[in-house]
VEXTI-883172 format. One record per residue (C-alpha): residue number from 1; residue in one letter; chain; x, y, z. Coordinates in steps of 0.25 Angstrom, whole numbers. Layout:
[NUM; a; A; [X; Y; Z]],
...
end
This chain:
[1; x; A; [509; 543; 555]],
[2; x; A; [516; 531; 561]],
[3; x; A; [523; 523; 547]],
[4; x; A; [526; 509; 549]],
[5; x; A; [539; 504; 544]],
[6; x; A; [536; 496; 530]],
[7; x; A; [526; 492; 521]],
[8; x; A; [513; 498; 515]],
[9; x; A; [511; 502; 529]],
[10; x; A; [522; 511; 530]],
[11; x; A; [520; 517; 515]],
[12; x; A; [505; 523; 522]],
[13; x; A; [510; 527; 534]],
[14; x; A; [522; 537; 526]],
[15; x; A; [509; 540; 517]],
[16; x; A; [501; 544; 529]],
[17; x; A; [513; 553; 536]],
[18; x; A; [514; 560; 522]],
[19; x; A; [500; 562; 521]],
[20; x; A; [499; 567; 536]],
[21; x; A; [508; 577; 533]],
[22; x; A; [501; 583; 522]],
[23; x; A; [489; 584; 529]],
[24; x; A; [497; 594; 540]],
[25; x; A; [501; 602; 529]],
[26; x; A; [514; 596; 522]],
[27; x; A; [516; 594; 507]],
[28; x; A; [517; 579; 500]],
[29; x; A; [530; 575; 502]],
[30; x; A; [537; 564; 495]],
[31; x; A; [537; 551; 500]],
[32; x; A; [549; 546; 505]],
[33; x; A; [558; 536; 496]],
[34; x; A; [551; 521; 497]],
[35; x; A; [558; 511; 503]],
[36; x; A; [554; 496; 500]],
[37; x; A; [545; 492; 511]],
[38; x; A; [542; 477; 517]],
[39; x; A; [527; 478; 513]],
[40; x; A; [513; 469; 514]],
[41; x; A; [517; 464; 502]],
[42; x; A; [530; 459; 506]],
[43; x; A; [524; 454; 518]],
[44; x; A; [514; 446; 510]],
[45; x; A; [526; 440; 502]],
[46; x; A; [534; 435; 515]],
[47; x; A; [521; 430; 520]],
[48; x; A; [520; 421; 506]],
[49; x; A; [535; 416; 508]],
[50; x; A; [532; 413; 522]],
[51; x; A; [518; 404; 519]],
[52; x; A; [525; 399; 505]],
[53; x; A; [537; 394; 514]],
[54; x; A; [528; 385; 523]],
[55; x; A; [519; 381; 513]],
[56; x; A; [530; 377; 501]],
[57; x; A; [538; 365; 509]],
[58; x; A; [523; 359; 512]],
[59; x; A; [519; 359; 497]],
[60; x; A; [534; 356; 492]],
[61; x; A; [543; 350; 502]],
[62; x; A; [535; 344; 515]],
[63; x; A; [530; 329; 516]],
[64; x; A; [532; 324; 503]],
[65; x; A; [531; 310; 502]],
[66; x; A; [542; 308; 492]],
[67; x; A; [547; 292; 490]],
[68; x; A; [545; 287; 502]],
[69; x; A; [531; 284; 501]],
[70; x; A; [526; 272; 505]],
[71; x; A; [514; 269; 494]],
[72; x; A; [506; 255; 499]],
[73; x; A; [506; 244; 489]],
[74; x; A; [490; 244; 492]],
[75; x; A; [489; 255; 483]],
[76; x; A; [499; 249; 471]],
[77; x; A; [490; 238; 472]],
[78; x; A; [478; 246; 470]],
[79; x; A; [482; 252; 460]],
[80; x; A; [486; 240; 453]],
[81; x; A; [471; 234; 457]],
[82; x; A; [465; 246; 450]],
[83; x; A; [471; 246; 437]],
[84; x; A; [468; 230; 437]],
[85; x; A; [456; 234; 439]],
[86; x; A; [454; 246; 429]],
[87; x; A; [461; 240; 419]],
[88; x; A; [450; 228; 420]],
[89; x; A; [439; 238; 418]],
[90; x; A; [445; 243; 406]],
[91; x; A; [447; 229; 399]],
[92; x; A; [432; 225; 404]],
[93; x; A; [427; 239; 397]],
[94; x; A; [433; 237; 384]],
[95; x; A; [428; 221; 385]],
[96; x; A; [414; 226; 386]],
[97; x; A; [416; 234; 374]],
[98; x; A; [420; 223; 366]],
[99; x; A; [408; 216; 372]],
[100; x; A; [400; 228; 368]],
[101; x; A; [406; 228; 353]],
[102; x; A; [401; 211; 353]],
[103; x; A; [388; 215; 357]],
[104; x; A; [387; 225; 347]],
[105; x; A; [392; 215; 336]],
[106; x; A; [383; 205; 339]],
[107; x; A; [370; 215; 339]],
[108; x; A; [375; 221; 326]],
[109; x; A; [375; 206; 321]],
[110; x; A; [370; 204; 307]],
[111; x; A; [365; 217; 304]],
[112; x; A; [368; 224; 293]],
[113; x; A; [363; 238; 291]],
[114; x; A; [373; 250; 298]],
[115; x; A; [360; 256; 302]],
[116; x; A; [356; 244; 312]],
[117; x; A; [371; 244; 316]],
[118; x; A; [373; 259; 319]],
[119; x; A; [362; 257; 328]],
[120; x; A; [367; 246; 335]],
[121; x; A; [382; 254; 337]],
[122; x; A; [374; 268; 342]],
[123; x; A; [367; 260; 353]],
[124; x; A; [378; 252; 357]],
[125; x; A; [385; 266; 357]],
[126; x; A; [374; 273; 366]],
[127; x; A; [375; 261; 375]],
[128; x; A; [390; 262; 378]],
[129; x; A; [399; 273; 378]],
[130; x; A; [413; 265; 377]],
[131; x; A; [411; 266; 364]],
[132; x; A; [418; 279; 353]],
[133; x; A; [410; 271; 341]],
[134; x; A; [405; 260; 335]],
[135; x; A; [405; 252; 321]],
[136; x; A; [403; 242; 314]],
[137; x; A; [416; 238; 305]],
[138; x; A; [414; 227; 293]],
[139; x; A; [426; 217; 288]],
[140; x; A; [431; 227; 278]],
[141; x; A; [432; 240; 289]],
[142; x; A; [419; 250; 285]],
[143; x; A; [411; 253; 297]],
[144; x; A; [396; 248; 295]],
[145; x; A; [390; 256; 306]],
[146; x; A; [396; 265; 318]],
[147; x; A; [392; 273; 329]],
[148; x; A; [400; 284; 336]],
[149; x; A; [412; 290; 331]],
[150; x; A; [419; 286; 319]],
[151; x; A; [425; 273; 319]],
[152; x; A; [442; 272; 318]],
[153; x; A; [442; 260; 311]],
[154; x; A; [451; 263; 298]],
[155; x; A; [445; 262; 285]],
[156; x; A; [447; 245; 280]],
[157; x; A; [451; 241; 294]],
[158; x; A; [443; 230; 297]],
[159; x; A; [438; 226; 312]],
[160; x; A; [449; 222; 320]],
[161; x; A; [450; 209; 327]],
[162; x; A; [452; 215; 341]],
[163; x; A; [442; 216; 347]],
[164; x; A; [449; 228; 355]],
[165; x; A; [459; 237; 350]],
[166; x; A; [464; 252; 348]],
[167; x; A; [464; 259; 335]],
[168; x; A; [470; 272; 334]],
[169; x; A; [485; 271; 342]],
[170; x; A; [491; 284; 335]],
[171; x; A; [478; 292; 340]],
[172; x; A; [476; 301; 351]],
[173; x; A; [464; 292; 356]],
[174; x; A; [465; 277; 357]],
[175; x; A; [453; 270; 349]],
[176; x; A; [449; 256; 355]],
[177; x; A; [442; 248; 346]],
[178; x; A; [433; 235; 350]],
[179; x; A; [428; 226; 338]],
[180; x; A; [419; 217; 337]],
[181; x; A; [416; 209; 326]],
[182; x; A; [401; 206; 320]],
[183; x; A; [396; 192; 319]],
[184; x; A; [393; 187; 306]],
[185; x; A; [398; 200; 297]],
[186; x; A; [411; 195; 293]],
[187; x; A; [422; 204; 299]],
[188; x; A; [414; 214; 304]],
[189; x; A; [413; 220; 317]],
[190; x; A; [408; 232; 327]],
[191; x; A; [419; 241; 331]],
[192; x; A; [418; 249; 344]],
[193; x; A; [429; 261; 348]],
[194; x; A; [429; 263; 363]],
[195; x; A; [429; 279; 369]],
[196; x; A; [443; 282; 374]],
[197; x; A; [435; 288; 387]],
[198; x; A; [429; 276; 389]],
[199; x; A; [441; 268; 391]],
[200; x; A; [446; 282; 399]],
[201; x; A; [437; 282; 410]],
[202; x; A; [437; 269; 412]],
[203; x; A; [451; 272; 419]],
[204; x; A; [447; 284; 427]],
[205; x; A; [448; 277; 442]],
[206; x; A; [452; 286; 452]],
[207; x; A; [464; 282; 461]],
[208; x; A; [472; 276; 449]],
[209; x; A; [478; 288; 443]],
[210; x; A; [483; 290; 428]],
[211; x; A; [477; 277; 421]],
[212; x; A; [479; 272; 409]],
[213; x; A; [477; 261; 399]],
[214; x; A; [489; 256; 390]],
[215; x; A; [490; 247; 380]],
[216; x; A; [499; 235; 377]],
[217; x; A; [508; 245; 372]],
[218; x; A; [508; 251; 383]],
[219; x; A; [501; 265; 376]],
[220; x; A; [491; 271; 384]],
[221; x; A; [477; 270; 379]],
[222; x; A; [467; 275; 389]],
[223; x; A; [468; 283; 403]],
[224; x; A; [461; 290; 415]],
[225; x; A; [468; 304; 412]],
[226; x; A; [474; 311; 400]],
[227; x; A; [483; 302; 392]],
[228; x; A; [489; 300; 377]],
[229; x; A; [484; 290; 370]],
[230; x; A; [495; 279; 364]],
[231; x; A; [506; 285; 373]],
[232; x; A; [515; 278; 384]],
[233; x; A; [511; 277; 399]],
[234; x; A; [518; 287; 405]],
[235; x; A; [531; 282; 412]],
[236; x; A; [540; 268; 408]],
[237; x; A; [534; 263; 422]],
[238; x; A; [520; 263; 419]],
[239; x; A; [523; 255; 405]],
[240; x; A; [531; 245; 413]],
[241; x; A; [520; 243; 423]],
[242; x; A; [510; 241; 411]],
[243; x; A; [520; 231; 405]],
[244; x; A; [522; 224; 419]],
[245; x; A; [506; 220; 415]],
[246; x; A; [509; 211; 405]],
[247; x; A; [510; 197; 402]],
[248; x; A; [522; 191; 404]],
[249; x; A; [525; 177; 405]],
[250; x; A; [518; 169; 412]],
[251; x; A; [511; 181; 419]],
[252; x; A; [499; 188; 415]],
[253; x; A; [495; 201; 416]],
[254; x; A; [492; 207; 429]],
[255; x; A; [490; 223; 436]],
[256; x; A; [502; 228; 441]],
[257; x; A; [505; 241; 450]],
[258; x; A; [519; 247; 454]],
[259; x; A; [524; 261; 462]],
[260; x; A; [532; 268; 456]],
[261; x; A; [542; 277; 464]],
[262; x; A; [551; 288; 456]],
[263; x; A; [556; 298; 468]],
[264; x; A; [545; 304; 475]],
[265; x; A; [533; 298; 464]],
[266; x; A; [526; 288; 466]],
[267; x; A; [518; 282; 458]],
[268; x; A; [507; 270; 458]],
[269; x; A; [505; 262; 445]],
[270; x; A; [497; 249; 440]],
[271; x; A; [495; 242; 427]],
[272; x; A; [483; 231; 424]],
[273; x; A; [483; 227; 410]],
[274; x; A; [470; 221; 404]],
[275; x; A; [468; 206; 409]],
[276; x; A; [456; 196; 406]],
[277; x; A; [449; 192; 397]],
[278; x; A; [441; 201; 384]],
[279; x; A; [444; 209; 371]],
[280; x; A; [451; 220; 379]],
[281; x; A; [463; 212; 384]],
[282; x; A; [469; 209; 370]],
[283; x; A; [473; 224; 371]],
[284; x; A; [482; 223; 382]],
[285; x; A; [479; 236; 389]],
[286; x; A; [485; 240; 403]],
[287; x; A; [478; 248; 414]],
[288; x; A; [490; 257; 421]],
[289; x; A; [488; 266; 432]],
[290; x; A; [499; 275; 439]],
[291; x; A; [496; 285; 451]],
[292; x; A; [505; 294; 459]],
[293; x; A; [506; 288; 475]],
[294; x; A; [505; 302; 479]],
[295; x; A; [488; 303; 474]],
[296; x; A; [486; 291; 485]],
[297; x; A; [484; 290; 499]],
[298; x; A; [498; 289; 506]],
[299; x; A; [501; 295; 517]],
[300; x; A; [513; 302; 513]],
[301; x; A; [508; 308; 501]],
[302; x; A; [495; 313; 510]],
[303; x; A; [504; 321; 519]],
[304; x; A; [510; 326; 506]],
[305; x; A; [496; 330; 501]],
[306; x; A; [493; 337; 515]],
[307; x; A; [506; 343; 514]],
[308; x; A; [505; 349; 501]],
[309; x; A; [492; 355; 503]],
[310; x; A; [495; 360; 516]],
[311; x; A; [507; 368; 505]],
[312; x; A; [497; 371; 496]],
[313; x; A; [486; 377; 506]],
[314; x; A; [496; 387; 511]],
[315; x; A; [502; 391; 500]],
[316; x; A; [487; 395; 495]],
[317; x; A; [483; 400; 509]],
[318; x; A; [496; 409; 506]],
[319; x; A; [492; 415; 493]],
[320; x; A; [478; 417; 497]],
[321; x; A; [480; 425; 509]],
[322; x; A; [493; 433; 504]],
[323; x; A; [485; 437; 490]],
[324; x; A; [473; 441; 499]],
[325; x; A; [483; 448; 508]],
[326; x; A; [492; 454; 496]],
[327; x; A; [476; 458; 489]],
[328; x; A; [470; 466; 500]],
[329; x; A; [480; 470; 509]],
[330; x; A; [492; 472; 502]],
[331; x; A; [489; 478; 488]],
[332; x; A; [480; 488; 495]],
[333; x; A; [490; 492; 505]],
[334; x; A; [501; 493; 494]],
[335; x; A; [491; 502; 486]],
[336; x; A; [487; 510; 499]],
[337; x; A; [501; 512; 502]],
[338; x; A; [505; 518; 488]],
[339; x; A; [490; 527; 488]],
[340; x; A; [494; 533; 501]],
[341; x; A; [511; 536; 496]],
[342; x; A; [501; 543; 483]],
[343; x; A; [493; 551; 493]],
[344; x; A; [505; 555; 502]],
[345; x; A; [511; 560; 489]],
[346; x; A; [500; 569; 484]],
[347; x; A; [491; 560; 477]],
[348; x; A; [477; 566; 482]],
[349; x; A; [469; 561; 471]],
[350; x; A; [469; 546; 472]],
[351; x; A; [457; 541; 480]],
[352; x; A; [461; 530; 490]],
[353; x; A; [450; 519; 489]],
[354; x; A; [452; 507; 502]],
[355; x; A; [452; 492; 494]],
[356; x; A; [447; 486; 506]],
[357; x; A; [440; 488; 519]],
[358; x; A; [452; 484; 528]],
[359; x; A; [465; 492; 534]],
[360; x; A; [470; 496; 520]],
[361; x; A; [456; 502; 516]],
[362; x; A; [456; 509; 530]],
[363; x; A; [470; 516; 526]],
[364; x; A; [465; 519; 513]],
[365; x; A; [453; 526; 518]],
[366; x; A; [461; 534; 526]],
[367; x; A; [472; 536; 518]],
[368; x; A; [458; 542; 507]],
[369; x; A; [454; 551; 518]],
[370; x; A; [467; 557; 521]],
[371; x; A; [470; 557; 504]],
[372; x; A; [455; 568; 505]],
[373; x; A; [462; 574; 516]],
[374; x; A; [475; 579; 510]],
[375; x; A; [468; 581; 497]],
[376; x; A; [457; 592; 505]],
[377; x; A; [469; 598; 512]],
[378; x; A; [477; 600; 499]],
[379; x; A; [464; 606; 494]],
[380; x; A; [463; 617; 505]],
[381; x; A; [477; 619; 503]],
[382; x; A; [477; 621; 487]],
[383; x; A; [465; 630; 490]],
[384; x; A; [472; 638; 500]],
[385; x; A; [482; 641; 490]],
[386; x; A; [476; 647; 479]],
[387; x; A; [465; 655; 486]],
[388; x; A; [476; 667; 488]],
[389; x; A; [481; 666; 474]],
[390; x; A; [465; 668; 469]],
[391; x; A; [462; 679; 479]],
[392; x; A; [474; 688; 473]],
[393; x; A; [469; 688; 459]],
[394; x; A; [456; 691; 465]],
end
């Protein structure tokens, strides 16, 4: 039997000379010493180094934009457009709340009993779903009537005079409040608390990134994705962009949008803080948005993207070919390789199944007949040798 030089390959092929010689009549000899060999799975390593060394500097190193990118100002300034507008939307939503609350007021007008009132807050909550609860607050702070969850007005606390405010700053969940008061009653007024999730997805624009709404304290009070309540913006920058919004002197207050550049990030923000008229803009909220430039349409950072995926596409095309490779064809081989050392060493017992219908399932199968062979030829042979023993105690 011709052996090749290394590998499984060459394991089979001394197998099959020991086993050829068997057959002719020779006892199982040992099997020479083993020597390391340069086998598939060896091959299948280099192969891996070789495909990950092409494909690491394109998802690492190659065609990164870096600093130098050039970000047109037609994109600062809409972002800056965006968050004017947003944060428009938001004040005009928490007006018609209010206006909501008024309306509410003046249908509750003169009447008395908590049933007639329960009813008229149940329908104005079925109507709108701005709304976390309604109720009705006398002079003194006991709740006449609600509807929806329970109110977090403190026990004494009258209505407030704001007609907008938020309760609750030490919580986990900000709790804006509107008030309106009741005609003719003498201090009392409808309270409404507005969903946290209302005011939420009112920020949820796509193409503007993280959003979120600050107060005048800069603590952030809503947002598009997940957030802590009552906490800092994150980053010095984004605060000092929220505070170029104010009012200074002899200004008034006006969006704003900024690149910022720190190395190789860069980033798009804007502020717009609440401007015109209505009972939201005694809060003094701020609309700010930040984006990384790398998420928008520049050139630079689209040959980055292509680049990246062209780095990530080998590297899976890698694993997924050298794991089928290593599954079908070098595990059986290996196994093969080490059944047919066992045969060649004596073992006749062991049944060789093939895996597969391929070239290794073809060696098995041979290597099986030739396993039926030996173990035939031993039989006749061990037969051979008792028959004399047995005829002379006859």
């Amino acid at each position: 039997v011709a052996v090749p030089r290394r590998g499984e390959a060459a394991r089979i092929g001394a197998a099959l000379e020991r086993l050829r010689r068997q057959l002719l009549g020779e006892l199982p000899q040992p099997a020479a010493p083993a020597r390391r060999r340069f086998g598939a799975r060896s091959l299948l390593a280099v192969a891996g180094v070789l495909l990950l060394v092409w494909s690491g500097p394109l998802l690492l190193m190659l065609n990164r934009a870096g600093d130098t990118v050039v970000v047109p100002q037609q994109m600062v300034n809409d972002q800056r457009e965006r968050t004017d507008t947003l944060s428009d939307r938001v004040r005009r939503a928490l007006n018609e709340g209010h206006a909501d609350l008024m309306s509410v007021a003046s249908l509750i007008g003169d009447r008395t009993k908590p049933s007639q009132m329960t009813e008229v807050l149940e329908a104005t909550m079925n109507e709108h779903e701005r709304y976390e609860s309604l109720y009705v607050l006398d002079a003194q702070g006991n709740v006449l009537a609600r509807s929806g969850h329970g109110p977090h007005n403190e026990k004494g606390e009258g209505p407030s005079a704001q007609p907008i405010r938020v309760l609750d700053d030490q919580g986990k969940k900000p709790v804006i409040v509107g008030t309106a008061e009741l005609p003719g009653r003498q201090g009392a007024a409808v309270v409404g608390e507005f969903r946290i999730d209302f005011l939420n997805s009112l920020l949820k624009r796509p193409g503007l990134g993280d959003v979120r709404v600050v107060d005048a304290e800069r603590r952030v009070i809503g947002g598009n994705t997940g957030y802590l309540a009552f906490h800092k913006l994150p980053g010095n920058r984004l605060d000092e962009l929220a505070d170029g919004t104010n009012q200074k002197v002899g200004m008034s207050p006006r969006p704003s949008g900024v690149l910022f550049r720190d190395g190789g990030d860069i980033q798009i923000a804007a502020a717009a803080p609440f401007v015109g008229g209505g009972a939201a803009k005694s809060l003094g909220w701020t609309v700010v948005s930040w984006q990384p430039a790398s998420s928008l349409a520049i050139p630079e950072y689209s040959l980055q993207n292509r680049t990246v995926l062209a780095g990530l596409l080998g590297i899976t095309a890698a694993a997924a070919c050298l794991g089928w490779l290593h599954i079908v064809v070098v595990r059986p081989l290996r196994d093969l390789a080490r059944q047919a050392e066992s045969l060649a060493d004596g073992d006749r017992k062991t049944v060789l199944f093939p895996r597969h219908h391929d070239e290794v399932g073809a060696v098995a199968r041979s290597l099986e007949l030739i396993r039926q062979q030996v173990q035939s030829q031993q039989r006749k042979r061990d037969g051979g040798a008792r028959t004399p023993a047995g005829a002379g105690r006859n």
